[in-house]
Steps between C-alpha positions, in 0.01 A plus 500: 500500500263557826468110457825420465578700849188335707636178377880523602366689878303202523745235450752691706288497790353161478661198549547187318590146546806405690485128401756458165595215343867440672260505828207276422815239317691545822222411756398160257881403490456539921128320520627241243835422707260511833287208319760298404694504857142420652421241285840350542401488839141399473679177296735403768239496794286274291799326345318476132519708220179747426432720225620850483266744643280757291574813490222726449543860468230682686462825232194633676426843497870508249553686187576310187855640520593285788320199364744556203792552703425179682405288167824665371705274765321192470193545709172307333261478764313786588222446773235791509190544777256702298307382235504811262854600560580100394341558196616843371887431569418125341347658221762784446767232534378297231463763243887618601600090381601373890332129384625335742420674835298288759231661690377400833176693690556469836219697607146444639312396219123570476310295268314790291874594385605146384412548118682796484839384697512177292488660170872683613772415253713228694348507807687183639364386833205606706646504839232550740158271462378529851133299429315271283243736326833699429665198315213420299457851360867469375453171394261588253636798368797360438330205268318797349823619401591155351862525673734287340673397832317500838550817740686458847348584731577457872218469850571785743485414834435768783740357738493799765098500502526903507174625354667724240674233340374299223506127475307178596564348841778246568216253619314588128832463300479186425187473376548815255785305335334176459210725319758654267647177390190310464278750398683775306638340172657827386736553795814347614537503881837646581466526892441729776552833537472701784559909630524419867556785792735779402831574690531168720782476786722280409699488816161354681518224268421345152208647307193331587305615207769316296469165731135537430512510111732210527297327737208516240711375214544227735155403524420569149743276410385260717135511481569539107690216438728805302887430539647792747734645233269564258298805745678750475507829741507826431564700800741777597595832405739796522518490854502091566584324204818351556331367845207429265744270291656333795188428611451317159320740282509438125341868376651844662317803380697854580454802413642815704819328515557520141297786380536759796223576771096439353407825364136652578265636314604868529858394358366310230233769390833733493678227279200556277531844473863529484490190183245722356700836548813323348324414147397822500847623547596254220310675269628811558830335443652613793855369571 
């Protein structure tokens, strides 16, 4: 009975997630309509039709709950920037039957973690391969795997040149790609990718972290002999991803906008505790 007592203080002092399923269907019906009136745009400035843009749901730091209230309204894509988070929610999804959920990584990827990040169930696309050594390694594992399809991967490209961001340099991008096509047998070049300078001001102008990831498709493209449509470009989040699609992205990847604010570490230790608390509580069979 003392048990039962610390357990109900505890959970009505503590509290719990605010994000429900009504919310997280509510803000993809808004970041879905937001895609579609930007790409609707995006079409009639070039005057061509492109392909829909990919939404990728950025469940970083997320409980599984919220991953299931997003695959619950259509959501498949799930983009994730740690490698062992990636794999436990992969691995948990596949044992709870969600086949056919797409994982992206859209972290920085060190080599000595490849082995381990390619053996997720359904990872989908490798997002960020930001050097040559770093495409090889994935390469092989992936033929070690014996992969019936090739993995997608796509060539980040630090187009601010801040030192904390990840990603080969617009005057090495090209290069990088032509070594993935030529060299890499297991891996099918999507495009390039790119995290760019948080919070830009739009009202001094277009993004130029944007004009430089297009820029580089542009030479790519050129210097490739590859035809223009098939690079794709991932760039944009919650704060600038209908600008992102105007500005001809093909890839958005949000997160806070649909899940809630990033949680830290503190909050998700207390998820821990409070999941762990609650089967307790189920034990007890308390109503």
């Amino acid at each position: 009975m003392k048990l039962v007592q610390t357990l109900l203080k505890y959970y009505s002092t503590t509290s719990v997630h605010v994000m429900s399923d009504v919310s997280v269907a509510t803000a993809l019906i808004n970041v879905r309509e937001n895609i579609t009136v930007a790409h609707k745009k995006y079409i009639q400035k070039v005057g061509k039709t492109t392909p829909y843009p990919c939404l990728i749901a950025v469940s970083k730091t997320k409980p599984h709950e919220l991953i299931k209230y997003a695959y619950n309204n259509g959501q498949r894509d799930f983009g994730e920037n740690y490698v062992q988070e990636l794999i436990q929610k992969a691995a948990y999804f596949k044992d709870e039957g969600y086949d056919d959920i797409r994982w992206h990584f859209i972290g920085h990827l060190q080599r000595n973690k490849v082995n381990n990040l390619l053996a997720a169930p359904n990872i989908e696309v490798i997002q960020t391969v930001d050097n040559i050594k770093l495409a090889n390694a994935i390469n092989k594992s992936w033929k070690n795997k014996a992969a019936e399809k090739k993995l997608k991967v796509f060539a980040q490209v630090n187009s601010s040149g801040e030192e904390n961001k990840s990603g080969c340099s617009p005057t090495d991008c090209s290069s990088l790609v032509e070594h993935i096509r030529s060299n890499c047998d297991c891996l099918q070049l999507e495009g390039l990718m790119t995290i760019g300078s948080f919070n830009h001001d739009y009202s001094t102008g277009p993004n130029p972290d944007f004009h430089c990831l297009i820029e580089c498709r542009k030479e790519v493209s050129e210097s490739l002999n590859i035809p223009i449509d098939e690079l794709q470009l991932s760039m944009g989040m919650s704060a600038d991803y209908e600008q992102a699609i105007l500005a001809g992205s093909t890839t958005v990847r949000i997160g806070s906008t649909i899940f809630g604010a990033r949680e830290t570490k503190q909050t998700i230790d207390k998820t821990s505790n409070e999941q762990t608390l609650s089967k307790d509580v189920d034990k007890l069979n308390i109503s």
